[in-house]
N, C-alpha and C positions, 0 to 999 in steps of 0.2 A: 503434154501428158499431165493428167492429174492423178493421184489416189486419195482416196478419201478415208480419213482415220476418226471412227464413233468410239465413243465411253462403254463404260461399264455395260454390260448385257445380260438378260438372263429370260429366257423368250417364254411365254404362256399364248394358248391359245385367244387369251383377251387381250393380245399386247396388238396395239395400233400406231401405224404409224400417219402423218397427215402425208397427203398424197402427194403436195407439193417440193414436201422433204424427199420424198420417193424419188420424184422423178429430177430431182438435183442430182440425189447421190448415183443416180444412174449414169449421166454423163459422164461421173468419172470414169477411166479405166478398169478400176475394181476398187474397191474397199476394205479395209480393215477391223476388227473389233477386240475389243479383252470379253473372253466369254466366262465370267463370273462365277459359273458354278456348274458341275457337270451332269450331263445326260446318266439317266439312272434306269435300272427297271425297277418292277413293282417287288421284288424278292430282295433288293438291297436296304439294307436298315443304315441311318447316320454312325459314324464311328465317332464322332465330334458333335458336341453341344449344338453347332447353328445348324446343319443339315440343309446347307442350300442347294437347291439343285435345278434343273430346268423345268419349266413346270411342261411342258410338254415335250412328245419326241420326234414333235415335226422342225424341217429347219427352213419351212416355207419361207420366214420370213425374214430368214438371213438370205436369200436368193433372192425377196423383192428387192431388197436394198443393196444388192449386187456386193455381199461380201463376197468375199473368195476366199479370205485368210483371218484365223483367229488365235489369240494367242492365248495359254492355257495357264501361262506363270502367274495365279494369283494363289491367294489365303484359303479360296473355297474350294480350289479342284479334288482336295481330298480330302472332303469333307464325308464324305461315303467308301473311304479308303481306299485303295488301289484296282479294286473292283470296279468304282464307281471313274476314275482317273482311265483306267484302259477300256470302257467300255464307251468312253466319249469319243477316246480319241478312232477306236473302229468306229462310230457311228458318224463320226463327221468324215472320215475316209469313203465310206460307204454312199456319202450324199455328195460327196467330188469337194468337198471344203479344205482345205488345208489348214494347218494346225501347226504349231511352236510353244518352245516354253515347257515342256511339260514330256516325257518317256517314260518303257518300261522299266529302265536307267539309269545314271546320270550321263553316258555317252550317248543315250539318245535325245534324252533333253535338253542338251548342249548344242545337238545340233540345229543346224538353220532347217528354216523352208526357202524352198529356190524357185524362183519364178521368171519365167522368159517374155517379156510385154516390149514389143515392139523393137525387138533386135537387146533390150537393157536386161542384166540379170540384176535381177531381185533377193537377196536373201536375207530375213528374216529372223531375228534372233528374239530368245525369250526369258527372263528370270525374275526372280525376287527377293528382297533384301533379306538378308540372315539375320538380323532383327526377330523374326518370327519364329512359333517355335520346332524345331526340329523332325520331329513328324510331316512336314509339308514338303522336306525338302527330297530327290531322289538321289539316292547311293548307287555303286555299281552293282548292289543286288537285290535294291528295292524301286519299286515305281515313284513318282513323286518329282516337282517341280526343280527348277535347273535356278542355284543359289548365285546371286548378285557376286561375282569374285572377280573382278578386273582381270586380273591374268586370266579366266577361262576365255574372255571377249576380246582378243585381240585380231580382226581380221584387217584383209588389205582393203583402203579401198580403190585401188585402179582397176581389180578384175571386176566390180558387182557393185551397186548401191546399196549399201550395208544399213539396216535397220534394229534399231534396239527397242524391246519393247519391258519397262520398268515397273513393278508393283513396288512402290516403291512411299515412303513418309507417312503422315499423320493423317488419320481419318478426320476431316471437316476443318482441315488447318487450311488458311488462304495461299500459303510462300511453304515452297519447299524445305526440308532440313536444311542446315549447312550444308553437311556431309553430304547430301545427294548434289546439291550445288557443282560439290566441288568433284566430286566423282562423273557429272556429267558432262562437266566442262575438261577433264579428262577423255571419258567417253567418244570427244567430237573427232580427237583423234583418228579413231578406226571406223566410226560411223558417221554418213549423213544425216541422219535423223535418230533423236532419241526422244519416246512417246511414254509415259509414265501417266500411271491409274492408281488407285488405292485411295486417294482423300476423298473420292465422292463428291467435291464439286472444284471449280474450275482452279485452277495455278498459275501462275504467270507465264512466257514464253521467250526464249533467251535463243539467241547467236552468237555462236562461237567454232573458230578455226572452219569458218563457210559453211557450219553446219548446225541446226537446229534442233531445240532442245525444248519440248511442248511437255509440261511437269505436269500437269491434270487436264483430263477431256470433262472432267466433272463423270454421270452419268446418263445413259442413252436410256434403255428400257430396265426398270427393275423395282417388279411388281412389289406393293407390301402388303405382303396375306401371310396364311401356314406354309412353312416349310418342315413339314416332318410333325418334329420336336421344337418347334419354335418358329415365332413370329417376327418378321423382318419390323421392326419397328420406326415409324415415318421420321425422316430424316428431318436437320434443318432446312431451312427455307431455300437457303443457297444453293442446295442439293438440287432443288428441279430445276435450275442454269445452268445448259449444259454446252459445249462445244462441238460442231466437227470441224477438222481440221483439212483444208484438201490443200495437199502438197505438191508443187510442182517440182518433180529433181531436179532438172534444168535449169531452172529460174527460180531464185527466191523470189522477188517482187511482183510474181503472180500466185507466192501463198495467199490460200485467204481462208477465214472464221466464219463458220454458221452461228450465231446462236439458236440453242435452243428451247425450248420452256415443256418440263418434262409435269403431266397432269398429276396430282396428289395422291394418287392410287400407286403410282409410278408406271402403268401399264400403256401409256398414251402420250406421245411428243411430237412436238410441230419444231418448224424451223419459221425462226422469225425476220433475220437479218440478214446476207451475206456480207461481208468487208473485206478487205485490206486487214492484213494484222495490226498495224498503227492507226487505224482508221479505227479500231474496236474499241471504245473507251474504255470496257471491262476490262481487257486483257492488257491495253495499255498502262493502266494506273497499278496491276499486278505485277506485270515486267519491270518496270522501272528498278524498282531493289536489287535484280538479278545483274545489274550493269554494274554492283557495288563489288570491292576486293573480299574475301573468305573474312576476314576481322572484322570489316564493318556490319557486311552483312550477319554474320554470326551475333552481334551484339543487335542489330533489328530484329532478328530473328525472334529471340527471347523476349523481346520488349513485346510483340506482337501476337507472339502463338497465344491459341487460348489453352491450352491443356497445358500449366503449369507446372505441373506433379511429373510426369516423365523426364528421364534426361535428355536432354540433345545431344544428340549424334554425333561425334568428332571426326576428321581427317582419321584417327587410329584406331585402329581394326581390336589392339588391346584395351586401349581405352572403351573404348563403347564395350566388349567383353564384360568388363568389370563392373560399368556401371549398370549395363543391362542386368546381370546377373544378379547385381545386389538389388537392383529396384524388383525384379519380377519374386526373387526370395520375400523380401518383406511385404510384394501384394500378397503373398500364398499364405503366410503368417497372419497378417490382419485380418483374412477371412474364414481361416480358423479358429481364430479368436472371434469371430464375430458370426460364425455358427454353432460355437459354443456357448457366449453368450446368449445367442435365440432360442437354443436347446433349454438352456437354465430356465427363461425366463416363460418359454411356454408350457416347464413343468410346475410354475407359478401359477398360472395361468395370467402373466400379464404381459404378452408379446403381442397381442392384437391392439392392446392398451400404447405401447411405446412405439409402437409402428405406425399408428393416426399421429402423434407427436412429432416424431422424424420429418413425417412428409408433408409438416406445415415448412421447414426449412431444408429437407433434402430431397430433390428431384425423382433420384430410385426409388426412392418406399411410397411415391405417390399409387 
């Protein structure tokens, strides 16, 4: 048996895939994806700054590539607010897709998708870390996605192959948080597989307690055009290297790695490679650290990330509280301060003047 688990997704009517990726992912059993951003109509307006959403509302081409099941637990599903969030999830009901991660809820979003593939139950779990901010996540009287809490994840697994599916660390960081490290090396406890998305390109791949731990697929399709109110802006480089992952339950040492090479538009990926996961040099040279104890690696961790300014994530749920709280207080203050500054200076009229200066040394005001 194989399944096959692709990156980040967010489908347009330009989006292509090469045919020979097509007809790989076919032989598996079925397929998996994180689907990005949610099915909208034309009468729903962004409630949120980025307003990603699918640019089309066919799901043709999640059938070429023989998904079956997607998971909804990320940053954008409600980005169009709960409108946009329940209108996906009928609409992928509606096309026979199945869906996790995400309810009218929080006991719906909790719960798994359940799949019967060749006598084996399948079920499915979906969340994302509380790190993010509160709005995204669903209550027992609000819609919205199902919050990373250990204690809500504790299934058996002798009745079902239990799958976790993680939104989870740093946008464009190469090696997972600690914290997720250590939470997923937890995790292997109750699940076979834990699949984690959110950095946008590829993370290393860890074993542990016989069960495997895949911290980024990178991304699969995700156009950069208009969305709404705002433009998807071309990632780094590393971003069009992407993964699929085709897992076999049975057998670990017949997993193996697609790479992928995802076209500059984002709308267009080929498969280049298949491997062995030790056999992958990318993914090999990424795993390596993950074999490291919580201290060592915590002390790489920091040495390495490139986004120095955030805290890292600890083992404590209080700790990270606090420092979260204090680092996101003093973003909201410095950009207060620094749209009243802009207000001053273009009642001057010299904010056109200091914003050519800026952007010989800072990136944003280019």
């Amino acid at each position: 048996m194989k399944i096959g688990f692709i990156g980040d997704i967010i489908l347009s009517d330009a989006a292509s895939v090469d045919e020979k990726l097509v007809a790989r992912l076919n032989e598996n059993d079925f397929n998996v994806a994180n689907l990005e951003a949610p099915f909208i109509n034309s009468d729903m307006n962004p409630v949120r700054n980025a307003g990603l959403h699918q640019l089309t509302e066919k799901v043709d081409l999640l059938k070429q590539l023989n998904v079956k099941v997607v998971s909804l637990a990320n940053n954008h599903m409600r980005d169009f607010g709960a409108a946009g969030l329940l209108h996906t999830i009928k609409h992928l009901d509606k096309n026979g897709i199945h869906c996790f991660g995400a309810g009218k809820n929080l006991t719906e979003a909790l719960k798994p998708t359940e799949l019967m593939v060749n006598n084996q139950c399948f079920r499915f779990y979906g969340a994302m870390q509380t790190f993010f901010l509160k709005h995204h996540f669903a209550t027992e009287k609000l819609p919205g996605v199902a919050p990373w809490e250990p204690n809500y994840f504790k299934p058996s697994k002798r009745d079902a192959v239990n799958v976790l599916f993680l939104h989870w660390n740093q946008e464009f960081e190469d090696y997972p948080e600690p914290a997720s490290k250590y939470f997923a090396e937890q995790a292997t406890e109750y699940f076979h597989l834990v699949i984690g998305s959110h950095s946008h390109c590829i993370q290393g791949i860890q074993q542990h307690h016989e069960s495997s731990v895949v911290y980024s697929l990178g991304n699969f399709i995700l156009p950069h055009t208009d969305y709404c109110n705002t433009f998807l802006k071309p990632y780094p480089e590393k971003s069009y290297r992407g993964l699929v992952f085709n897992w076999d339950p049975n057998c670990e040492e017949a997993d193996t790695v697609i790479s992928t090479r995802i076209d500059p538009s984002g709308d267009s990926i080929r498969g280049i490679q298949e491997s062995g996961i030790k056999d992958c040099a990318e993914v090999s040279e990424l795993s390596e650290p993950l074999l490291w104890d919580y201290d060592r690696y915590h002390q790489f961790y920091k040495s390495v990330r490139h986004d120095k300014k955030r805290p890292v994530l600890s083992r404590s749920k209080l700790v990270n509280l606090v420092r979260l709280k204090l680092y996101i207080r003093l973003i909201v203050l410095f950009h207060k301060v620094e749209l009243w500054f802009a207000y001053l200076l273009q009642m001057i009229g010299l904010r056109g003047l200091i914003r050519r200066f800026l952007s010989v040394f800072i990136k944003r005001y280019r």
